[in-house]
N, C-alpha and C positions, 0 to 999 in steps of 0.2 A: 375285215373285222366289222361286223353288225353292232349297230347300237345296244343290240339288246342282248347283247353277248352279257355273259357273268363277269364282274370283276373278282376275281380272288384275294388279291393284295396290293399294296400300295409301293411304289419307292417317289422319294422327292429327288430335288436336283443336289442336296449333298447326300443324297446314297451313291456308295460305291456301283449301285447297278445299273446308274442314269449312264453316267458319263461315253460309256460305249455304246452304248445303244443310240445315243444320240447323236456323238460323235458319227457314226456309220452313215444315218439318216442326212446327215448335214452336208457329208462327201459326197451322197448319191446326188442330191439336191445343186452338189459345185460342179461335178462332171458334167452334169444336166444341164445347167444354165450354158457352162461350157461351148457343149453339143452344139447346142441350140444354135447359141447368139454370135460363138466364135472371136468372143473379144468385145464384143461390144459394149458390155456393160461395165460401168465402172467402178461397180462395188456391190456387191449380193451382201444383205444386210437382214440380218433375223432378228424381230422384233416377238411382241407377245411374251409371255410366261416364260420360254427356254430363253428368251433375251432379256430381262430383267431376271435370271437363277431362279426361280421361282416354279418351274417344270417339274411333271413328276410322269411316270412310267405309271401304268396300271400291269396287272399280273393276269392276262385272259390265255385260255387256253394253251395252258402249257411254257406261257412266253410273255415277255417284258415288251411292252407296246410304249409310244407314247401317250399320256394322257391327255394332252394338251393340243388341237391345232399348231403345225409351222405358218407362223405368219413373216414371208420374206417380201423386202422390200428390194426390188431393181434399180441401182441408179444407172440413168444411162443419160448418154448426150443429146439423143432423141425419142423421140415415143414408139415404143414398143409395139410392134402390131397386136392387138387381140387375139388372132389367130394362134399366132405363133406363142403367147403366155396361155394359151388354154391349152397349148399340144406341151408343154413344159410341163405344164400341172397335172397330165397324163402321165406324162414321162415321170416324172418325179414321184406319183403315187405308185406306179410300178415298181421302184425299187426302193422303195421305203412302208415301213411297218404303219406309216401315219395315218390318222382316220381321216385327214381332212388336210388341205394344204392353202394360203391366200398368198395369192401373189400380188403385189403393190407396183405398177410402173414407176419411177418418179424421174422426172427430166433434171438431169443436176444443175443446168443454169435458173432451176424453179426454184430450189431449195429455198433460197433468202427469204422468198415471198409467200411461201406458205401460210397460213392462217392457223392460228393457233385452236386447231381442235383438239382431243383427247388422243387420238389416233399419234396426230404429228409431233404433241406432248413429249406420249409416250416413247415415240421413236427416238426423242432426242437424249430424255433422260433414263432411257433404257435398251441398251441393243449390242449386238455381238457380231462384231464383220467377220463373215464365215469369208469372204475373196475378194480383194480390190482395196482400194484406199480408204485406210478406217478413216482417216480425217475428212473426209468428205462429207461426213456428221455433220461437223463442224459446221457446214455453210448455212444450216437451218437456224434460225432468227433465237435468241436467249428469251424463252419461252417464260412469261409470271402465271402461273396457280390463275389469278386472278383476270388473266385476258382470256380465259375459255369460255362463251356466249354459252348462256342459258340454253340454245336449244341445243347443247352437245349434252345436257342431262336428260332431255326428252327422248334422245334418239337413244341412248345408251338403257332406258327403261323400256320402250316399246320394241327394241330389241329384243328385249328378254321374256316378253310374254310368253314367248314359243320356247323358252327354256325352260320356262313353271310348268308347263302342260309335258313337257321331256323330264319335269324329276319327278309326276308324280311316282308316289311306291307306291311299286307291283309288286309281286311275286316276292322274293327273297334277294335280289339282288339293291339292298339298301345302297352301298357303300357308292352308287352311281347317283342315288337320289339325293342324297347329301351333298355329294363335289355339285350336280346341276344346282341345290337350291341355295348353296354356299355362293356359287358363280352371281346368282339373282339376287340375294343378297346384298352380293358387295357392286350392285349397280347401283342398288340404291344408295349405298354408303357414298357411292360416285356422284348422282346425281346430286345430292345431300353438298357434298364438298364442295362442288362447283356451283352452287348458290351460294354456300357462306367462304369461295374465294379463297379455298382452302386445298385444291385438289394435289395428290399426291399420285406417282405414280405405282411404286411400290406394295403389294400388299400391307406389309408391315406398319407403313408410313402411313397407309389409308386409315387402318385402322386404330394407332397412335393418335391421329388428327381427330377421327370421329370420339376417339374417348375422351379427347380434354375438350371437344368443342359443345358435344350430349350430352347433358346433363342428367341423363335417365338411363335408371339399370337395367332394365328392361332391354333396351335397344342396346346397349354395352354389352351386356350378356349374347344379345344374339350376335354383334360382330365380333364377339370374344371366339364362339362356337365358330362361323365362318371360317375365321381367320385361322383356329385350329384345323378346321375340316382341307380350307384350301393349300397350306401348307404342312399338313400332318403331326404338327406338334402334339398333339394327342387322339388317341384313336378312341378313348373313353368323351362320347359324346352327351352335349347336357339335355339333348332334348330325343325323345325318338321321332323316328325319322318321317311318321306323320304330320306329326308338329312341329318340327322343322321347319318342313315344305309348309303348311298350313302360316306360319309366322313370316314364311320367305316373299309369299303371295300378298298376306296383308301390308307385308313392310313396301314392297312394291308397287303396290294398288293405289294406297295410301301418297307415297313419292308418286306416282305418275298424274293425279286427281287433283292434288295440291298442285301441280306446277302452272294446272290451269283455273284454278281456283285465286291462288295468288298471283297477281300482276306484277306488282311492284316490289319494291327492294325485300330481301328477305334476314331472318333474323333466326340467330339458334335462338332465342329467348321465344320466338313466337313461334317454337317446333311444334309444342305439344296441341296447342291446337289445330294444328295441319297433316297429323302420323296420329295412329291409330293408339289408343290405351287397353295395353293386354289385361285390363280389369275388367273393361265394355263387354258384356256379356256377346256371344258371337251375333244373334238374332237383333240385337242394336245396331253392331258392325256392318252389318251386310244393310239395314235399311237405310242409316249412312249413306253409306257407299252407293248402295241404288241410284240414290238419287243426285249424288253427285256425278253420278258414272254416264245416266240416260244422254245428259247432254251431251257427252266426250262423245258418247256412241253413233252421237249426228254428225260429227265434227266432218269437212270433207278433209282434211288433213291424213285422216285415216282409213285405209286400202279396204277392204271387203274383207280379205280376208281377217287380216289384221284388227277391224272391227267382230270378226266372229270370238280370235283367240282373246281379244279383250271379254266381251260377252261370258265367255266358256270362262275364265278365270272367276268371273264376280260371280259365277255360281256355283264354286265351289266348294264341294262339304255342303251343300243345301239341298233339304229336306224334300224342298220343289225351289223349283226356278225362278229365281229373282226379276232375271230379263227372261224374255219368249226366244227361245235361243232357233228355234223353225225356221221363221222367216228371214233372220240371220246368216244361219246355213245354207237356205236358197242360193239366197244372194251370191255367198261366196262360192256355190256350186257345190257344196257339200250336199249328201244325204240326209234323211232324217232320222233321227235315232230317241230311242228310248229312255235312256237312262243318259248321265254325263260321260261314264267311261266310255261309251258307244262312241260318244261324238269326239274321245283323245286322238284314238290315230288318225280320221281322216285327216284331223285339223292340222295334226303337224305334218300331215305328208301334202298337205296342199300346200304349207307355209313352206315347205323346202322347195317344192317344184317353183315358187316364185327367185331361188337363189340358182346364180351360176353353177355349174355342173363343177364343184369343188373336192367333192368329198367322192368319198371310196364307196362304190354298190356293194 
């Protein structure tokens, strides 16, 4: 299945259409580990979206796919060769419909001492033991909202860059632009939460938390649509799917720019001067943003590549180019292009070739 395949329709994880099809993918995925490890491991554990119910099926060609990445987590007694979880996640995409599969090692005598990131969060307060001992959960530390360090919101935003340039809408196939800009979205909603101390793991919860804690309709509305868009609750959407994407990249921008603009303690009360006002005419927005942006662009913090898909975003929807986006692409071994759509795919086919060989050709 190609990315750029057409979606035709949607099911979630309470449609009667998920549960088989997942079901199937989950068995191939337990045989597999099986195969492989022959006992070793002491608990195959699936996290992500089908582990918090919150999965949904897309409808491509002919047939009920998952929509979602399997993110499994291995617990085992010792560490896992590399080798042998890359031949796994061969194994495992061959007999499963999935676009993409992450396999996690985790040593069970580590459990206790984990570090409260958003990843290990989530594992705790969200997961489904497809084989082995479910309570083996258990041994991971009783996680507060409030112990996830700041730079679990930097990395869960720069993340995403390479997701805004994968939703923009092309051609006719929205329904893909929406679920990518709803995803980028609610990173920000993420990073947002774990500044004000608040982070949830849940979709629902996420965005529950972000409406009593933002006090602006603006940004409500837009996690309202998200939240609809990533769980289907309605398919009548409030914005189209330009300005969607367009609001998903400002909300983004705006959260990634502020986290290094502000140092110190943070405050929903001192939101609005740190996120973008959807009154700010766009030609304001973007000179903003320039000029907070140049700096970040220096940062060594941030990869080459990584520094272009930042670039490429703040130029977004503009007229001409904010940043010299040329000597950028050099750098990150890109070509030189003419227009912005010119330079979408290099950018994200060089931003995948920086990731493990995960996903389906």
């Amino acid at each position: 299945m190609s990315k750029s395949a057409s979606i035709e329709s949607c099911a979630y994880i309470s449609s009667q259409e998920v549960e088989p099809v997942l079901n199937r993918d989950l068995e191939a995925a337990k045989e597999a580990v099986a195969h492989r490890f022959n006992g070793e491991v002491a608990a195959l554990v699936l996290g992500g979206s089908f582990g918090r119910g919150e999965g949904c099926l897309w409808y491509q060609n002919g047939r009920w796919v998952p929509g979602n990445d399997l993110n499994f987590f291995l617990i085992a007694p010792r560490r896992l060769d590399p080798e042998e979880l890359d031949r796994l996640r061969q194994e495992i995409l061959a007999h499963t419909l999935v676009r993409a599969i992450d396999l996690v090692p985790l040593v069970k005598s580590a459990l206790p001492f984990l570090p409260p990131t958003v990843a290990n969060v989530d594992l705790k307060a969200g997961h489904r033991t497809i084989a082995g001992d479910p309570a083996v959960i258990d041994l991971l530390p009783p996680y507060e909202p409030g112990e996830i360090p700041r730079r679990e919101a930097e990395r869960i935003l720069r993340k995403r860059l390479v997701t805004l340039l994968e939703a923009y809408p092309q051609g006719d196939n929205f329904y893909r632009s929406y679920y990518l800009s709803a995803r980028a979205i609610f990173a920000g909603v993420d990073a947002l939460l774990i500044r004000l101390h608040a982070y949830a793991t849940s979709y629902r919860q996420k965005a529950e938390r972000f409406q009593g804690l933002i006090q602006d309709e603006h940004l409500q509305a837009l996690a309202e649509c998200a939240l609809n868009v990533k769980l289907g609750l309605d398919i009548h959407f409030a914005y189209d799917p330009m300005e969607f994407w367009r609001r998903a990249v400002r909300f983004v921008l705006d959260n990634l720019l502020g986290l290094y603009r502000v140092r110190g303690p943070f405050r929903a009360d001192r939101l609005q001067s740190l996120l973008f006002d959807f009154h700010i005419h766009s030609v304001e927005w973007k000179e903003r943003v320039k000029r907070r942006a140049l700096s970040l662009l220096g940062r060594n913090a941030l990869g080459r590549t990584e520094r272009f898909l930042l670039a490429l975003l703040i130029n977004a929807d503009a007229e001409s180019f904010y940043v010299d986006l040329a000597p950028l692409a050099r750098q990150a071994g890109l070509p030189a292009a003419r227009t912005w759509e010119e330079y979408l795919p290099p950018a994200i086919e060089a931003w995948q070739r920086r990731r493990p060989p995960a996903t389906r050709s």
